[in-house]
C-alpha positions in Angstrom: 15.7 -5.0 -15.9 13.8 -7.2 -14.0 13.8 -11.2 -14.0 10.1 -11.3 -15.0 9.3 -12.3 -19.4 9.0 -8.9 -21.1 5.5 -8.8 -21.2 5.0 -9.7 -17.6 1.9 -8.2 -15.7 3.4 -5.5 -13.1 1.6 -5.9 -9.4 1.5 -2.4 -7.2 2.5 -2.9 -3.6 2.1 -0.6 -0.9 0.3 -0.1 2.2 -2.9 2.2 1.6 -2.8 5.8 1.7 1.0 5.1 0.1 0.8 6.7 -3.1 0.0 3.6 -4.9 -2.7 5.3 -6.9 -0.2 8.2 -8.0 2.2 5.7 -9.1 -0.8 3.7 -11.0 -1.6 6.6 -12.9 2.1 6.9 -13.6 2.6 3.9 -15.3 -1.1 3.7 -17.0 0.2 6.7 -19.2 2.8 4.9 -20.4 2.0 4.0 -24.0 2.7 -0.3 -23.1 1.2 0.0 -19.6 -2.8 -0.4 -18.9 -3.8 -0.1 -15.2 -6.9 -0.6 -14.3 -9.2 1.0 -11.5 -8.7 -1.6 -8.3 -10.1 -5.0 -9.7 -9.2 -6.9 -6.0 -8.4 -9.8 -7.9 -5.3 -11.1 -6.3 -6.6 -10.0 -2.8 -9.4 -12.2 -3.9 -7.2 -15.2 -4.7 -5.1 -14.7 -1.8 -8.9 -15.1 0.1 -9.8 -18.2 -1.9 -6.8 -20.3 -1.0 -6.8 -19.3 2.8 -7.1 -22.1 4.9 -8.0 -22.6 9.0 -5.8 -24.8 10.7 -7.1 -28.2 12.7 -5.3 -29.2 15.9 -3.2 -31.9 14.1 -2.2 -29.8 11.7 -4.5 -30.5 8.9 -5.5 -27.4 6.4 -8.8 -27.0 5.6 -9.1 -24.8 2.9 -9.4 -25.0 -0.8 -6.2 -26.4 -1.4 -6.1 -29.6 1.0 -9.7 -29.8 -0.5 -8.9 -30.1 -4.1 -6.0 -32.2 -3.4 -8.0 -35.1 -1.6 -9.4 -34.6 -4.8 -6.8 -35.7 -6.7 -5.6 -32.2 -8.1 -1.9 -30.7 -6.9 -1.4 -27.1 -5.3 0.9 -26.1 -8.4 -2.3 -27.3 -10.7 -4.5 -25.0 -8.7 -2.2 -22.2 -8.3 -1.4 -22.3 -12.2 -5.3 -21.8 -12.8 -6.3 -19.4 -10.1 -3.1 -17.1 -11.6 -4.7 -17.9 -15.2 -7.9 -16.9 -14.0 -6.5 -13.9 -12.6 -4.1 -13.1 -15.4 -6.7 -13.3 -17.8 -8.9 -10.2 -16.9 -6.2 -8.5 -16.9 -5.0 -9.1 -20.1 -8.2 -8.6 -21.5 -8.1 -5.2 -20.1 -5.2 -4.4 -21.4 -6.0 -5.3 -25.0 -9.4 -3.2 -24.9 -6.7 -0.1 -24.2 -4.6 -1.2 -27.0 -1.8 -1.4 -25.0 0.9 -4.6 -24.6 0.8 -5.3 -20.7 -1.2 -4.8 -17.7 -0.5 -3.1 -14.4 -2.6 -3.8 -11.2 -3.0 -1.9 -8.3 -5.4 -2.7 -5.6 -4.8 -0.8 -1.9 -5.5 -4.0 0.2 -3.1 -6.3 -1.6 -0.2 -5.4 1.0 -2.3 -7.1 3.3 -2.5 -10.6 0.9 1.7 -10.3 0.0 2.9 -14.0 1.3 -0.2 -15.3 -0.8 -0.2 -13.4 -4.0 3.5 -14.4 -4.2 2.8 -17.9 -3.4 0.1 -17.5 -6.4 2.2 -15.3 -8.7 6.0 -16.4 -8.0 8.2 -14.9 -10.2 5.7 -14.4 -13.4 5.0 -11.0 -13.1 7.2 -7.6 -12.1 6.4 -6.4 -8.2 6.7 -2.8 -7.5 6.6 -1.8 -4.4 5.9 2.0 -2.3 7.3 3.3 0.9 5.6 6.3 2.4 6.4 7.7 6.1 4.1 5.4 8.4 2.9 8.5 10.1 1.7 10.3 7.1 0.2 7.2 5.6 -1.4 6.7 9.1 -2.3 10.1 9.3 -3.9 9.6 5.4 -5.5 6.6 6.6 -7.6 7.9 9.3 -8.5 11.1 7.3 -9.9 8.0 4.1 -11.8 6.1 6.9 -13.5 9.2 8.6 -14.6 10.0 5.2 -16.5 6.4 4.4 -17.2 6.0 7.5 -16.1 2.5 8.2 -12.3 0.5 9.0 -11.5 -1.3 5.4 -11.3 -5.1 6.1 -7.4 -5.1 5.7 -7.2 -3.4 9.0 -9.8 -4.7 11.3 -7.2 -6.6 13.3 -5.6 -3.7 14.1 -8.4 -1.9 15.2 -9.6 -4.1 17.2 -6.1 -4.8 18.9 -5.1 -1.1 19.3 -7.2 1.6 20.7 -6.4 4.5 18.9 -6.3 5.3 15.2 -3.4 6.2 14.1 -1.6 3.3 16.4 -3.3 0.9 14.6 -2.5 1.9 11.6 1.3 2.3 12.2 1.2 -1.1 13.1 -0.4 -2.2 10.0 2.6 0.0 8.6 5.0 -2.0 10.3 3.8 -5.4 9.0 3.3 -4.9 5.7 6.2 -3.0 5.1 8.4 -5.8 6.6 6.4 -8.3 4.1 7.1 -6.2 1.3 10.5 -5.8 2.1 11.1 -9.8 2.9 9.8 -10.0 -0.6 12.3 -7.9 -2.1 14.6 -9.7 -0.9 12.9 -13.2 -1.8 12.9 -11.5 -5.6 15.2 -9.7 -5.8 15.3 -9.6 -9.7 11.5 -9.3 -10.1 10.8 -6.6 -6.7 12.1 -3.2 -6.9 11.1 -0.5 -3.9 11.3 2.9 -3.8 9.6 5.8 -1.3 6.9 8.3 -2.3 8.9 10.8 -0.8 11.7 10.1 -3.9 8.8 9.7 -6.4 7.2 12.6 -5.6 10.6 15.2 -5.3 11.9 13.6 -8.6 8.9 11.9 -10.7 11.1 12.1 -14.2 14.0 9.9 -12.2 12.5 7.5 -10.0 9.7 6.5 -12.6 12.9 6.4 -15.4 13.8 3.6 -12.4 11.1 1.6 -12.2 9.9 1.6 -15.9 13.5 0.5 -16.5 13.4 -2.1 -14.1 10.2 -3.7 -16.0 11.5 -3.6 -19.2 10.2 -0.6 -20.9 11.6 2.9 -22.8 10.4 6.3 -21.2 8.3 8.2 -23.9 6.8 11.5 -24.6 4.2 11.0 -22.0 7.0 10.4 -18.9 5.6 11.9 -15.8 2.0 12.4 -16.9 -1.1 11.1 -15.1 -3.3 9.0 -16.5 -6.0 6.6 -16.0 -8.7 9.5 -14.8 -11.0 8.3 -18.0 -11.5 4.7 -16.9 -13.5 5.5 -13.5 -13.4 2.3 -10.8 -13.1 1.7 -7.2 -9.8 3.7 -6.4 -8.3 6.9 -4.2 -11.4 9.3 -4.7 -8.4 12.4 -4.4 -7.1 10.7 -6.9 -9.4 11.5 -9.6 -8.7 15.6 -8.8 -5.3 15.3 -9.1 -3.9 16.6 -12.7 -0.2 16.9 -11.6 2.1 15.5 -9.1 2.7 17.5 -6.2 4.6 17.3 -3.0 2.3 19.2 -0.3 1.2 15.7 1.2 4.7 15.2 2.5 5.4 15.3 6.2 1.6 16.0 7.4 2.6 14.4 10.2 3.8 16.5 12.5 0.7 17.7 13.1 0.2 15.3 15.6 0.4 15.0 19.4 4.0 14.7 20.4 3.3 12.6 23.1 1.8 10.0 20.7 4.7 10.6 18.8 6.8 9.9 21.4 5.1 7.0 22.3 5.2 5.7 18.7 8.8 6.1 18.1 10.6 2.9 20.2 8.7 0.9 17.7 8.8 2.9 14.0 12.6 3.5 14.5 14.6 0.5 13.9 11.9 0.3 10.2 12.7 3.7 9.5 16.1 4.3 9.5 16.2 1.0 7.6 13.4 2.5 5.1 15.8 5.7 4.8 14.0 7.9 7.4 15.4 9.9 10.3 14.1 8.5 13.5 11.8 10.1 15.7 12.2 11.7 18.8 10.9 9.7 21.6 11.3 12.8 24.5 11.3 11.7 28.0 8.1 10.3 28.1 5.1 12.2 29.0 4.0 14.1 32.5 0.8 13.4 32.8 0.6 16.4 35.1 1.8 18.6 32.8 -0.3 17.0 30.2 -3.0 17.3 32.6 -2.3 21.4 32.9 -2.3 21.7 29.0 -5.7 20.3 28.9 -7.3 22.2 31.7 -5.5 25.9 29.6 -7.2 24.5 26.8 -10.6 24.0 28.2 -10.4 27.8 30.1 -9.4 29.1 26.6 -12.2 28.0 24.6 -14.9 28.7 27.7 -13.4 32.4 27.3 -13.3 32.5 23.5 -17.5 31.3 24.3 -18.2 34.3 27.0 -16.5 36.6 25.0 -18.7 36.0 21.7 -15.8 34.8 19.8 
């Protein structure tokens, strides 16, 4: 059981494309257990106490603000998590249920601040999914809207393909969520979507146990589809949980595989995942041939009518 009071809020961490929204729908069928669609409320705070740094070291943000002001950071803190807390609760009363759940995709992104905000008052459960399936998942979500989700502009903007820039969003916010883990040990439990999905009745006996609550008669069901919101638009056509999305990613190139591997390894195998094979590197004049086959292929697919 976890260190949090036993009606403590339960914050959903995971990098998006993670399975966060499964695991939301999880818990939101539990009869204690409301989760809302994605509120973004503590990605919000996180924003609203962000600060620029001067030359001398001098904040300027909210914080430094208020406290020129005469008001500490604990006093603001408390309020902004009141603030926060309170919409949520609210929520959860209109379910009739005893304690709220929050997911948001984007809060991975916020971790060193929502912790600073929430601290040990609420449960943190955190998701693990393979870094090339979530980055594989990612790219598919973004092609779809047509537009790079704030949380990962920096990336982009740093690394020139896709799914690179999202492994290294990966790689960041899994080692926040993991340093937080360890920072709470009593209030942060982790588990992979590879687990949850293989074994739903187990690992979600874990984690409902770990916050403080009996499994019941609706153990393993999803719910939260009649509440619609801002969420995983799949998400909504799921009924069941299933397993197909597991290991997409060796679809890819092997070469960007191979090329990705030096840096995923030392995370995975400490995530529980088998490294990946970084080859020899690639020939670039065999890679060069492979394109060129291709290319004389399809021109002979196109004169043939095919």
């Amino acid at each position: 059981m976890s260190g949090a009071a036993p009606d403590a809020g339960v914050i959903i961490l995971g990098h998006p494309r993670s399975g966060t929204t499964l695991l939301r729908r999880l818990l939101d069928a539990h009869p204690a257990l409301a989760a809302p669609p994605e509120t973004h409320l503590f990605s919000a705070a996180a924003r609203f106490i962000k600060a620029d740094m001067t030359a001398h070291g001098v904040d300027m943000g909210v914080l430094a603000g208020l406290a020129f002001a005469g008001f500490d950071d604990d006093v603001v803190l408390e309020r902004l998590r009141g603030l926060a807390f309170s919409f949520l609760d609210e929520y959860a009363r209109s379910q009739g249920k005893r304690r709220w759940v929050e997911k948001t995709a984007f809060d991975i992104h916020h971790v060193d601040a929502i912790q600073r905000i929430c601290g040990t008052s609420v449960c943190y459960v955190g998701l693990i999914r393979h870094p090339l399936d979530v980055a594989v998942s990612c790219k598919e979500f973004c092609d779809a809207v047509g537009a790079y989700p704030e949380g990962l502009h920096h990336y982009i903007q740093k690394f020139p393909q896709p799914i690179e820039a999202f492994v290294h969003s990966w790689i960041d916010t899994t080692n926040a969520l993991m340093q937080l883990g360890e920072k709470y040990p009593e209030n942060c439990v982790i588990c992979r979507y590879e687990d949850l999905v293989a074994d739903v009745e187990g690992m979600l006996g874990d984690i409902i146990a770990f916050i403080g609550e009996e499994p019941d008669g609706s153990f393993g069901q999803l719910g939260g589809s009649e509440v619609l919101g801002f969420s995983d638009h799949k998400a909504y056509e799921a009924d069941r949980v299933v397993e197909d999305r597991v290991s997409k990613w060796q679809g890819l190139p092997t070469a960007q595989v191979a090329r990705l591997a030096p840096q995923l390894n030392p995370l995975l195998e400490a995530c529980g995942y088998e490294p990946l094979d970084a080859g020899s590197g690639v020939d670039a004049t065999a890679a060069r041939r492979s394109y060129l086959l291709g290319q004389a292929a399809g021109l002979s697919r196109g004169r043939n009518g095919n």
